[in-house]
C-alpha positions, 0 to 999 in steps of 0.5 A: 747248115746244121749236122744232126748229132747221130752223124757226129756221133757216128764220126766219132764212134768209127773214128776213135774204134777204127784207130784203137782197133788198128793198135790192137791188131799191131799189138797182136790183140783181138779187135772185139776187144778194141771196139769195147775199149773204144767205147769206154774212152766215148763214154758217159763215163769216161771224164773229162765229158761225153762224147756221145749226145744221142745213146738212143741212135746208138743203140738202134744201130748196135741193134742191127749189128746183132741183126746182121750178125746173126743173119750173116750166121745162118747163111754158113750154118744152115739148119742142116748143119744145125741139126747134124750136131743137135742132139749134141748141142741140145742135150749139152745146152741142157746140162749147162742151162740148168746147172748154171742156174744153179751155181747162180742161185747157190752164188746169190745165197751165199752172198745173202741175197734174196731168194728172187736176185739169186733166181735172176743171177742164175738165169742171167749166168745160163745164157752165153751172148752169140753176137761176142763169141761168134766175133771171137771166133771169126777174128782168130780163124776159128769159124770153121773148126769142129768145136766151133760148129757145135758151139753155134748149135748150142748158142742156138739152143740157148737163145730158145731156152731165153726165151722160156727162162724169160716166161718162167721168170716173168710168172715168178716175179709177178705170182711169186710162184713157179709155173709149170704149166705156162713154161709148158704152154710157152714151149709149145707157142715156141716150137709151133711159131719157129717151127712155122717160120722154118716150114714156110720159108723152106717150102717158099723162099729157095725157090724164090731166091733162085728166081731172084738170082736168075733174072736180078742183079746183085743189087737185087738180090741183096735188097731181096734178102735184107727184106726177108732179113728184116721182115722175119726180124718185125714177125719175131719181135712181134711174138715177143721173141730175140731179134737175133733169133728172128735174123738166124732162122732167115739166114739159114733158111736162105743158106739152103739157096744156090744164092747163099754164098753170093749174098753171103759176100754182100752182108759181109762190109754190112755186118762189119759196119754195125757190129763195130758199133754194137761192140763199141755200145757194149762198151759205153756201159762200162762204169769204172766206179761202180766196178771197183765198189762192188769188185768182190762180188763181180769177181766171185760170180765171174769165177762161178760164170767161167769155171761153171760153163767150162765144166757143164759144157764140156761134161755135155758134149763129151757124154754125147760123143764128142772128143775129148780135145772138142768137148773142152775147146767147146767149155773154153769157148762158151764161158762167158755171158752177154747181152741176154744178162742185161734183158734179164736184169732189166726185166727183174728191175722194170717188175720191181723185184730186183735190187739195184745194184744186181743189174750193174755186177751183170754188166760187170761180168759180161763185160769182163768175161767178154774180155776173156772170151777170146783168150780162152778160145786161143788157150782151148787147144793147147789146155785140151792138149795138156789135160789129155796127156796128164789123164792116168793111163786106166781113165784114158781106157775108160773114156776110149772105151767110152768113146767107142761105146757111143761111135756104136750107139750113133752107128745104130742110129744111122742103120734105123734112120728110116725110122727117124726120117718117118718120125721126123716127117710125121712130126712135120706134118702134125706141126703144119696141122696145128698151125692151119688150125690156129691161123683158121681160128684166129683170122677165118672163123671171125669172118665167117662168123659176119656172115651167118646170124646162127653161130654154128653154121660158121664154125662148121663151115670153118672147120670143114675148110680147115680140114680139106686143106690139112687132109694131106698133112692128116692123111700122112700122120695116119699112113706114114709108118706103114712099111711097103716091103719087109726090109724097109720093116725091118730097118724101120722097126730096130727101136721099137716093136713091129707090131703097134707103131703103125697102129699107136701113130694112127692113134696119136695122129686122130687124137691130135686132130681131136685136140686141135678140133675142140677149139670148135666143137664140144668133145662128143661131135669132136670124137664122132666127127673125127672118126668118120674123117680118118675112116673116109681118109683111109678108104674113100679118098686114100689115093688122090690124097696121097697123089696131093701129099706127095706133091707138098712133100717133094715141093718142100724138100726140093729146096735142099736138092740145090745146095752143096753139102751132101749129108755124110756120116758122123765124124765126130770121133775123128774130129773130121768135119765137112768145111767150104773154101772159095779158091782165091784167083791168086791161091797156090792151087788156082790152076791145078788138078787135084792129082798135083795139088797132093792135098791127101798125100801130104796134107790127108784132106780130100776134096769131097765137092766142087762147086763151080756156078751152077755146077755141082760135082760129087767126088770129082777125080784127081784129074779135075782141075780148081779154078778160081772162084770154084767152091770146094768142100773138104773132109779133114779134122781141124788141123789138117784144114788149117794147113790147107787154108792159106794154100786155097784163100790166100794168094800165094805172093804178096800184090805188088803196088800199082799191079792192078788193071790201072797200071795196063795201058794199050801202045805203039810201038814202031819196028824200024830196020835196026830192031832185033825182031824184025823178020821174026814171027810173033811168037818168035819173039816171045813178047808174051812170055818174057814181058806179059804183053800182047799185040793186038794189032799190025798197021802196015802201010795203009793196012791195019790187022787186027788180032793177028795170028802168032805165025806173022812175021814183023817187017820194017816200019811196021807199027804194033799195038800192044796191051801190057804194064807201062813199065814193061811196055817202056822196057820192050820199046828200049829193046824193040827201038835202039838208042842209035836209031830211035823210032817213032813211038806213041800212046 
């Protein structure tokens, strides 16, 4: 019988990672690091020969490690967790992106390279790899710090500038020119299509989910979600977009399911599995040789890679209000680059512009840097620390003053947030407009166009259907900012004038109609045509289209009722943050009510939500007791939570070999007249308490009792049935049958 090469190839990969990941974890090491050294020694280049035959299937299951991943992301870092730091994270990913090409580029110049490798070397320095830094993250415990959730957002915001520095950099080498226009055109696909994928699965998939969960099994459920997993994954490649930007967006899209924790715990051992593997692939690139005859050049733009990311990330989560300590834990736990280095190289290569020895010095620097990762991480706090307290005293005025400057720019925020929420629907529905109007283009006129011999009728016919279906996205734009009462005016209009906005949105809303129409008629019907839609909108149909938009608008955001993070305030100037513990059935607190736990007296966290099944409790009371298995979301700042952990995840002794459902057995066990329990009841006894056993069951004579009450008295020759540990049912068969005159026992 033949073996095909990919399972021996598998045998060896999880053999030899398995058994190198153990050593690191003995030597206190982290285990990332161990699979990358385990897939040095399975090597092409590692003599005395490859171990590895087939590199293709390798590659596809280090593809699917991203994949789950990314996924397994998402469903803890939902998209509203995303957009609670994204402001922050999107303007710091700005800052860094751009000055890391910069560095890159001035890098590139300085070791004389030409102009187009320095533009490729800067753009493969600008994109940090998620799969590594979210690894290291999750090994030292630090997945659910502060710094570490606006370190997702930017990674998140970095793979969606991936994809327009890969346009930008596409229409460079093939025009030797820079674009503007097609960067510009690139981003708007960009938000329209993922800005599509969001809308859809948050007004469909909840909903799904939880029907899902209600009538299916676990198994059901899981093979539900991997289908969703991977079929956004084929529509993202299909677009030409990351994989792992694919995989993400499901991911958080089904983080807002009451279903999210349990398919969480199913993709753990599949996320494990093949993100081994991808670490071990990343590995197998490693070629000693052509590290050391290029080691001064990798060892400069490393220096440039580390010392500029730290720099950039830092200046851009501090100026927009993070801590001083958070700004540089996140520079210190973003300094590396990844896999997106490779993409880069490779397409500079494929398109012929690149020289050759540029793609093996960014394998190079990934690598070395994905080594570094994780110590730079562990190191953050304490160098975070250190920079603190070696501040001159008028700085540390200065960035305090800083720092309340921006608690009062965010507070401002909060107060007008009525305006932002009309901003953000408005924007929402003009999104939904322009994605009916291009799918009707695309699939609906062609269609229509078989029909008719005259071409004008189907693009009539077309856009009248568009229309009807998009008149409560348009009746929105057109109304939204209207206010009802004059409070609501007032916090509406605190950033803008109150005479205009509702007149300025109407405008922008029609001319946004009119551009999407021009893909079907010439601008004098378009202008004509869309003037008559927003009169009769605002007037004829105003109030049944208003009753259907109200329908959609409720429909959409019913998806978040479920979940159990509640939308808080800002913290960041507190380092406090909102963090979910599942309580172990072994925790010290298992069992407890808050009020005993004394988890704010001595630890200052406050429990803020308990999830219990379908059961959701807001600000419980200090009466409330934790069960196992119960879901809790905590306010505390890192430190506090890290001292709260072990007491909620971890069990609070050690299990004791065999203490399992194994080891418990059902006995009986004969009562003669020399017993010490003879004449007691069964509570009298105390077999429960002093042995953790049970009787279940009295035979006496030709009478058998189940479950009896704990008031019965033992008499002689009785036989009891008892459920406990073997060895503490043979100790309590010692006591209860004296060696003088032994009794009947038997299993």
């Amino acid at each position: 019988m033949s073996l095909e090469p990919f399972i021996q190839d598998l045998a060896i990969i999880l053999g030899v990672a398995g058994l190198v990941s153990l050593l690191f974890q003995k030597i206190r090491q982290p285990v990332v690091l161990g699979y990358i050294i385990a897939g040095m020694i399975v090597g092409p280049y590692t003599p005395p020969f490859p171990l590895i035959t087939d590199t293709s299937g390798v590659k596809v299951w280090a593809e699917l490690g991203v994949i789950f991943l990314m996924f397994s992301l998402g469903l803890e870092f939902s998209f509203r967790k995303l957009a609670s730091v994204g402001i922050s994270a999107g303007f710091t990913a700005i800052i860094e992106v751009f000055l890391m090409i910069f560095l890159g580029f001035t890098c590139g110049k300085l070791l004389h390279w030409p102009s187009m490798d320095s533009f490729f070397l800067g753009a493969m320095l600008s994109i940090s790899s998620t799969t590594v830094i979210i690894k290291a993250l999750e090994e030292l415990q630090f997945k659910k710090h502060r710094f570490a959730e606006i370190i997702f957002a930017i990674l998140i915001v970095e793979d969606l500038f991936a994809i327009l520095i890969l346009v930008g950099l596409s229409n460079m080498a093939l025009h030797h020119e820079f674009s503007g226009f097609s960067l510009f055109v690139a981003a708007y696909k960009l938000v329209l299509v993922v800005g599509s994928w969001f809308l859809m699965g948050y007004f469909l998939i909840p909903g799904f989910i939880r029907y899902v969960g209600s009538v299916g099994n676990r198994e059901m459920l899981t093979i539900v979600s991997l289908g969703l997993c991977l079929g956004l994954v084929v529509f993202s490649a299909y677009f030409d977009y990351s994989v792992a930007l694919g995989a993400f967006i499901m991911g958080s899209i089904l983080a807002e399911s009451v279903e999210s924790r349990r398919i969480e715990e199913r993709m753990e051992s599949l996320r494990d599995l093949f993100a081994a593997i991808f670490f071990v692939s990343v590995g197998m690139l490693i070629n000693p040789q052509s590290i050391f005859m290029q080691i001064g050049p990798i060892l400069l733009i490393t220096g440039v890679t580390i010392f500029g990311k730290i720099l950039s990330t830092t200046i851009g989560a501090f100026s927009t209000g993070q801590s001083l300590k958070t700004s540089i834990q996140v520079g210190f736990g973003i300094a590396q680059i990844g896999e997106f280095s490779f993409i880069i190289a490779g397409l500079g290569t494929s398109l012929g512009v690149l020289t050759e020895d540029l793609y093996g010095i960014g394998v190079a620097v990934s690598l070395i840097t994905t080594f570094s990762t994780p110590y730079l991480i562990r190191m953050s706090e304490q160098m975070a620390i250190q920079i603190e307290s070696r501040l001159p005293s008028q700085l540390k005025t200065l960035l305090s003053h800083y720092g309340r400057w921006m608690l009062k720019q965010q507070t401002d925020v909060q107060r007008s947030n009525v305006f932002y929420k009309k901003l953000f629907k408005w924007g929402i529905n003009g999104l939904v407009l322009s994605v009916l109007f291009i799918l009707s283009k695309a699939f609906f006129l062609p269609w229509m166009q078989g029909l008719w011999v005259h071409p004008f009728w189907p693009t009539v016919a077309t856009w009248l259907m568009t229309v009807f279906v998009s008149t409560p996205c348009i009746w929105a734009m057109l109304s939204i900012f209207k206010s009802n009462t004059k409070n609501e005016a007032r916090r509406l209009f605190i950033h803008a004038p109150v005479a205009g906005i509702h007149v300025i949105s109407q405008l922008f809303a029609l001319f946004w109609l009119g551009t999407l129409s021009l893909e079907f008629f010439e601008t004098q019907i378009v202008i004509f045509m869309v003037a008559v839609l927003g009169i009769l909108i605002l007037t004829v149909f105003y109030k049944k289209i208003e009753t259907t938009y109200r329908w959609f608008e409720k429909r959409f955001f019913s998806a978040f009722e479920n979940t159990v993070e509640p939308t808080f305030s800002h913290l960041a100037p507190w380092d406090a943050h909102l963090v979910r513990f599942q309580i172990h059935p072994n925790a010290l607190l298992a069992g407890k009510c808050i009020a005993e736990t004394k988890l704010r007296t001595d630890h200052g966290v406050s429990v803020v939500v308990i999830q219990r099944g379908a059961r959701i409790l807001v600000a419980p009371a200090s009466t409330e007791f934790l069960l196992p298995q119960d879901e809790l979301l905590i306010l505390g700042n890192d430190e506090q939570l890290d001292a709260v952990r072990s007491l909620i995840e971890h069990p609070s002794e050690p299990q004791k070999a065999g203490s399992n459902l194994s080891s418990y057995a059902l006995r009986l066990i004969f009562i003669n007249a020399h017993s010490p329990m003879v004449f007691q009841t069964i509570r009298e006894t105390k077999i429960r308490e002093t042995c953790g056993a049970m009787v279940v069951g009295i035979e006496r004579g030709n009478t058998r009792t189940m479950n009896p009450e704990s008031t019965e008295k033992l008499q002689p020759g009785d036989t009891l049935w008892i459920v406990g540990e073997t060895f503490k049912l043979d100790q309590l068969e010692e006591a209860l049958c004296p060696p003088k005159n032994p009794g009947y026992a038997g299993t």
